[in-house]
C-alpha positions in Angstrom: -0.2 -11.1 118.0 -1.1 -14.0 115.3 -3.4 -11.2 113.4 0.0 -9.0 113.3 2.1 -11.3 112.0 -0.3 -12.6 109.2 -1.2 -8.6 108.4 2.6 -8.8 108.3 2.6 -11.8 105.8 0.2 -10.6 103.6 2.0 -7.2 103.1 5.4 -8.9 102.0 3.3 -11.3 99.8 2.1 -8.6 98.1 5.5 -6.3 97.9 6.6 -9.9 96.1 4.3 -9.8 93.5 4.9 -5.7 92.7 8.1 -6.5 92.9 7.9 -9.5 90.4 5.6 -7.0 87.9 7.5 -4.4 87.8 10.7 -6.9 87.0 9.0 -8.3 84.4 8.1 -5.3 83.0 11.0 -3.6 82.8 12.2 -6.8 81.0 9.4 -6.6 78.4 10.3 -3.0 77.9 14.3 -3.6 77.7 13.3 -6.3 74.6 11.2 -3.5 73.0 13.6 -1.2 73.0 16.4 -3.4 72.0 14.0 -5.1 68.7 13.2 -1.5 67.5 17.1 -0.4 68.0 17.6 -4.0 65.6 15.2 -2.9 63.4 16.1 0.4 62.6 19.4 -1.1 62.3 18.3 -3.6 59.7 16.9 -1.0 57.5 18.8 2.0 58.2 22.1 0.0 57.5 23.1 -0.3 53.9 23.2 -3.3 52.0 25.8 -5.4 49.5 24.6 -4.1 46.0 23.1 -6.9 44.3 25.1 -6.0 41.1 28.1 -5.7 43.2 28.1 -8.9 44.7 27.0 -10.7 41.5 27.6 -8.2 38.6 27.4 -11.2 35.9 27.2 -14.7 34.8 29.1 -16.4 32.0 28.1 -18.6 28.9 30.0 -20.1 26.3 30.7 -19.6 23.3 29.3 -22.1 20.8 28.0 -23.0 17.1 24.5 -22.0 16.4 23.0 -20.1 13.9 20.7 -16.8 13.6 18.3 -15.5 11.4 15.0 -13.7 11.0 11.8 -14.0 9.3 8.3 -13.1 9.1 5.4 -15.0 8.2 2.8 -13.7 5.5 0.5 -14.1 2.9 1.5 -13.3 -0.8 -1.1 -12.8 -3.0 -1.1 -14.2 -6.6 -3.7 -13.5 -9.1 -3.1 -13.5 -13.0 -2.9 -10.4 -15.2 -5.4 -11.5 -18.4 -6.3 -9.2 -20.9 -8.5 -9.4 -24.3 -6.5 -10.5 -26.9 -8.9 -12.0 -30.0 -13.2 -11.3 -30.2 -14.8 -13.8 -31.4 -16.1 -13.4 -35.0 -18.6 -16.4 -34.9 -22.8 -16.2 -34.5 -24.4 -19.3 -33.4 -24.7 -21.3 -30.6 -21.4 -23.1 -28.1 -21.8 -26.5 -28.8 -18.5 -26.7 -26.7 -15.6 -25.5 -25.0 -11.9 -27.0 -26.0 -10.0 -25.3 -23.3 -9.5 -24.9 -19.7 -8.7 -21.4 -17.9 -4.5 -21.4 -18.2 -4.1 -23.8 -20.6 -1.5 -23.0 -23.5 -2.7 -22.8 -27.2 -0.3 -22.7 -29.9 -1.0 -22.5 -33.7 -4.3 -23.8 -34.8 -5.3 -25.1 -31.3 -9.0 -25.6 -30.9 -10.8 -22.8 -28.3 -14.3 -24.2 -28.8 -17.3 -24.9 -31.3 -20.0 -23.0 -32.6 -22.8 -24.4 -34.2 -20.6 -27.5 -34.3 -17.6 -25.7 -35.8 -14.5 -24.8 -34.3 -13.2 -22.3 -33.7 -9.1 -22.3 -33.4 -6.3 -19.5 -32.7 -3.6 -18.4 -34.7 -0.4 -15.8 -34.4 -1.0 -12.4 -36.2 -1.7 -8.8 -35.2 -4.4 -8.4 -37.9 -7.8 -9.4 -36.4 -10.1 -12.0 -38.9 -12.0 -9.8 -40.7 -13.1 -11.7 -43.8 -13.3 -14.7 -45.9 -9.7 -15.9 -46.9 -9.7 -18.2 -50.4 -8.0 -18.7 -53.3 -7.2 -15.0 -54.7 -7.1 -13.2 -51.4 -4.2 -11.5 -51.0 -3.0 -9.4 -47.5 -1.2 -9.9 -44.2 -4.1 -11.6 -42.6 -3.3 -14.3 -45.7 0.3 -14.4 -44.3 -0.6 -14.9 -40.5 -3.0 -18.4 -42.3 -0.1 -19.1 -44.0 2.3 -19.2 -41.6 -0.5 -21.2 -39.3 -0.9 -24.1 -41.9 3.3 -24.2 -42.8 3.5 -24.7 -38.5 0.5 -27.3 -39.1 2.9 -28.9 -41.5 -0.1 -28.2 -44.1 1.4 -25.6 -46.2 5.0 -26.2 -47.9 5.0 -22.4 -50.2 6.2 -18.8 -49.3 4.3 -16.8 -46.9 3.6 -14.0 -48.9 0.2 -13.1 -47.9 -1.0 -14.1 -51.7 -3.6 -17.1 -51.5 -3.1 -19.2 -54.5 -3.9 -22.6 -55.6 -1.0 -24.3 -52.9 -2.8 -22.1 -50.0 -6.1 -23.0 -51.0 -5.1 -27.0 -51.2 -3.4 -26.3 -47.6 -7.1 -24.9 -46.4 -8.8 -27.8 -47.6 -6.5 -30.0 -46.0 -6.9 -28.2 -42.4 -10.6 -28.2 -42.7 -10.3 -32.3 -43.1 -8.4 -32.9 -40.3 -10.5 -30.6 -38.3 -13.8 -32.6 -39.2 -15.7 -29.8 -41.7 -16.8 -29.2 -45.2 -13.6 -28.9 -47.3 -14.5 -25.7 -48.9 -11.1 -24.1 -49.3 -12.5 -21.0 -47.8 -12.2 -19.8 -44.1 -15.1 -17.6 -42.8 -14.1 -14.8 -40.2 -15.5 -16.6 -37.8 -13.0 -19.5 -38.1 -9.9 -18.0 -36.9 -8.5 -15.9 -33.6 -5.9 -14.3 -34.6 -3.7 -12.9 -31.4 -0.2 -11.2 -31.0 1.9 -13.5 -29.4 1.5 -18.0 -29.4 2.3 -19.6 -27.4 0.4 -18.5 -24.8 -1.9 -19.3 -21.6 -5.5 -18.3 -22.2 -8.5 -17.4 -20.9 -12.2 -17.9 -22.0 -14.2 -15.5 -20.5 -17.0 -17.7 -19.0 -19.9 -14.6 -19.3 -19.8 -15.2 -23.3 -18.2 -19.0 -23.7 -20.4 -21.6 -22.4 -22.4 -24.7 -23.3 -25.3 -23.5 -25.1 -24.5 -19.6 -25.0 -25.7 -17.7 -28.1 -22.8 -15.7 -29.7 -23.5 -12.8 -32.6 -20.0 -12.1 -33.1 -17.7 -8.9 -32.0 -17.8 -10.1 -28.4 -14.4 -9.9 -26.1 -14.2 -13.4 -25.5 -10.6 -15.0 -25.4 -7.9 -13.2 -22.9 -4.5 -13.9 -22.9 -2.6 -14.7 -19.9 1.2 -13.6 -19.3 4.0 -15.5 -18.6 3.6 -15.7 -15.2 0.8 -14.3 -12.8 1.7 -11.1 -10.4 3.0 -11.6 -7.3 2.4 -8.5 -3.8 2.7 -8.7 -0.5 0.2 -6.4 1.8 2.3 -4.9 4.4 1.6 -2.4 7.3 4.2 0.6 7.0 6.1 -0.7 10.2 6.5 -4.1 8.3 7.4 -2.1 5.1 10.5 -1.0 6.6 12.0 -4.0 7.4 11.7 -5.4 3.8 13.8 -3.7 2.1 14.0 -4.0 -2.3 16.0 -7.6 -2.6 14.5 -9.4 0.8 14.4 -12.7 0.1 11.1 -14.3 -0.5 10.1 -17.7 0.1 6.9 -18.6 -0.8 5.1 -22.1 -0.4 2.9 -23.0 -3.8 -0.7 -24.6 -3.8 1.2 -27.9 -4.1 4.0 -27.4 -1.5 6.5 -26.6 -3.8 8.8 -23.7 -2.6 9.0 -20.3 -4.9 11.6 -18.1 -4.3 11.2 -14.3 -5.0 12.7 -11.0 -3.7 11.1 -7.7 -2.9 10.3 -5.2 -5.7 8.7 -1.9 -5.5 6.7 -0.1 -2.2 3.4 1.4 -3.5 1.3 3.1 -0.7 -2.2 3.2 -0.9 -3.4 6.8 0.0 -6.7 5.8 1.0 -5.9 3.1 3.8 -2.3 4.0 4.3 -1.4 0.2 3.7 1.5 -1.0 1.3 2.0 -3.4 -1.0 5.1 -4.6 -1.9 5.4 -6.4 -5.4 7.7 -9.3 -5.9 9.9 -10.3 -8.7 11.8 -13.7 -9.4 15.2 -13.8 -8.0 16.5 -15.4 -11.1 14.9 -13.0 -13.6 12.6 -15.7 -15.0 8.9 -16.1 -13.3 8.5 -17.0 -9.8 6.8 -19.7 -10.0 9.5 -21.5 -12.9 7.2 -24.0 -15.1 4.8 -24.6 -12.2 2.5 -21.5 -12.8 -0.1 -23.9 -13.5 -0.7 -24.5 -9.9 -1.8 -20.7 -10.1 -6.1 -20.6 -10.1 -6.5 -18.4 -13.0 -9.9 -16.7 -11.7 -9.5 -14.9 -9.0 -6.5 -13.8 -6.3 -4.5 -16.8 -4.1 -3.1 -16.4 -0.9 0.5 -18.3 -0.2 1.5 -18.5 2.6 5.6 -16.8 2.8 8.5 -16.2 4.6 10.0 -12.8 4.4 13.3 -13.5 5.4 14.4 -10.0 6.9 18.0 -11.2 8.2 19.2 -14.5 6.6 20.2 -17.7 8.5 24.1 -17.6 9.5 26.0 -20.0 11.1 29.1 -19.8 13.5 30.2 -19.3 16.8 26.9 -17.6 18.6 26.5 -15.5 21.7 23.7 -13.5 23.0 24.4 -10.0 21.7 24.2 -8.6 25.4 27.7 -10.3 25.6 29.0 -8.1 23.6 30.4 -4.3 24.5 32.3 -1.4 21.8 35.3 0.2 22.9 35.8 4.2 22.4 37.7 2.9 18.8 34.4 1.4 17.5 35.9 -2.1 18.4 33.4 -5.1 19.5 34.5 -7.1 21.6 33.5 -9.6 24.4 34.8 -9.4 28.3 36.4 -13.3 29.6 35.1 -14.5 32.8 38.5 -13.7 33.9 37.9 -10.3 32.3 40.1 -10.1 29.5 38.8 -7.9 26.5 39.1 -9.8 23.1 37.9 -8.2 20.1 35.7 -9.4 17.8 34.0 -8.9 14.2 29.8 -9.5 14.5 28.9 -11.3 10.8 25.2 -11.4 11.7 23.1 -10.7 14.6 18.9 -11.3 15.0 16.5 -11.9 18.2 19.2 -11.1 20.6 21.8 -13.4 19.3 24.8 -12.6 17.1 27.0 -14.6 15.3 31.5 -13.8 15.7 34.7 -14.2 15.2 37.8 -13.9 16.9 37.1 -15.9 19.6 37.2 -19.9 20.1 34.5 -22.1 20.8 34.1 -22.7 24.5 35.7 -19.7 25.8 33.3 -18.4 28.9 32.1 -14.8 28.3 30.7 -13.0 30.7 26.8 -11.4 30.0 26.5 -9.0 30.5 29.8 -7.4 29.1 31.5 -5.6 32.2 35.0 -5.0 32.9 36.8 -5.3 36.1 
């Protein structure tokens, strides 16, 4: 009887605990179901568009300024060509000028065997004693040196007589030599155009160089050196001819030039464009000096490819065109109001036709 009943016990024990299993399980399985039904859901469903539920912000309209630049090197190198060969044989006993420097009539260049040797204006080269009796236009370009010297008070007229003779005696004193009243070929440089800014060439010209005569050695310098820029094509085309140049001198002085002339080079494909003053006169005014005169300088430059504007500035994404060709910007409370653009660079642009403050929206959508 007792091992009935517990047989018995033990059989509904065990019906509890199927029972409790299979409860549990079919609880387990109910959530399954019911997280994957969410799920799909969740991503099945369609969401609010992002755009739609925030399709822009605002920003105000305010003062500011644009512009555009970009920063390279202009090269600078002076131009010099012969101008005068020395007629003198000896030894340089000394040099009297410095590459650049400006000679005018009668300035000393330098000194053979102890003489000088000075330049004058003329476009006949020295080619021969000039004394009393001599009579040509290379006596006129002396005489017109010696009436600048204040030496000679008669007519140039290219005849040497007994007042042009007196005048050379007089310019040989005050330049330290034997008065002689006669000047050798070798005394003079005669060149087209004083003043000017010159040049010694330094492989003839020295301390204790031997000369013989007929060599190339004084060059004349223009009146200002050459001014390029080296550009790539891409950078070509956004310097146009009459871009403003600004250009910062060995002494931090600022030059202002504008673009000249594109000139490919067919071997590299590079470009170089060539600047010219933007007043007509040289670039660099009266401070060429600064300019080495051997060799090139780079200077660093602004090209200034869209110039600085001020005004009432937004970001150009605020505004929109109209099917008239009308710009105009959209109000937070979307209102259209047209506007002109005066300037625009790196994503701003600069308007009118709307007051400062208004709130624009960005980007430009309509209602």
């Amino acid at each position: 009887m007792t091992s009935d009943r517990s047989s018995e016990v033990s059989d509904l024990r065990s019906d509890g605990r199927r029972w409790r299993f299979w409860a549990l399980a079919a609880v387990v399985m109910v959530l399954a179901v019911g997280g994957a039904w969410w799920a799909a859901a969740s991503v099945l469903s369609p969401r609010d568009d992002v755009l739609e539920a925030s399709p822009f912000t605002t920003v105000a309209v305010a003062p500011g300024e644009v512009g555009a630049s970009i920063g390279l090197n202009t090269v600078v190198a002076w131009a010099p060509r012969p101008v005068g060969p020395n007629r003198a044989a000896g030894v340089v006993t000394g040099v009297a000028v410095s590459p650049g420097d400006e000679v005018s009539q009668g300035s000393v260049l330098y000194f053979v065997d102890l003489r000088p040797v000075v330049v004058a204006q003329g476009d006949v080269p020295a080619f021969r004693q000039i004394k009393q009796g001599t009579v040509g236009p290379d006596v006129a370009q002396l005489q017109m040196m010696l009436t600048v010297r204040g030496l000679f008070t008669g007519s140039v007229d290219g005849d040497a007589g007994a007042g042009t003779a007196s005048a050379i005696k007089a310019w040989q004193k005050s330049l330290g030599v034997s008065q002689t009243g006669v000047i050798e070929p070798g005394d003079v440089i005669f060149v087209p155009a004083l003043p000017t800014r010159v040049a010694l060439d330094d492989k003839f010209v020295s301390r204790g160089a031997s000369l013989t005569g007929g060599e190339e050695v004084l060059q004349g310098l223009p009146s200002s050196p050459v001014f390029s820029v080296p550009v790539t094509e891409a950078q070509a085309a956004s310097i146009p001819t009459g871009t403003r140049v600004e250009i910062t001198s060995p002494d931090g002085d600022t030059w202002v030039a504008v673009a000249g002339a594109q000139t490919p080079d067919p071997d590299t494909g590079a470009i170089t464009i060539t600047l010219d003053a933007a007043d007509g006169g040289p670039i660099c005014s009266d401070q060429c000096g600064q300019v080495p005169v051997t060799g090139q300088a780079l200077l660093s430059s602004k090209i200034v490819t869209v110039p600085t504007m001020s005004g009432l500035v937004v970001p150009s994404a605020a505004l929109v065109t109209g099917a008239d060709g009308r710009v105009a910007v959209i109000t937070k409370q979307g209102s259209r109001v047209a506007v002109d653009v005066l300037g625009s660079a790196r994503g701003m642009s600069v308007i009118e036709g709307v007051d400062e403050g208004v709130q624009v929206r960005l980007p430009a959508v309509e209602n």
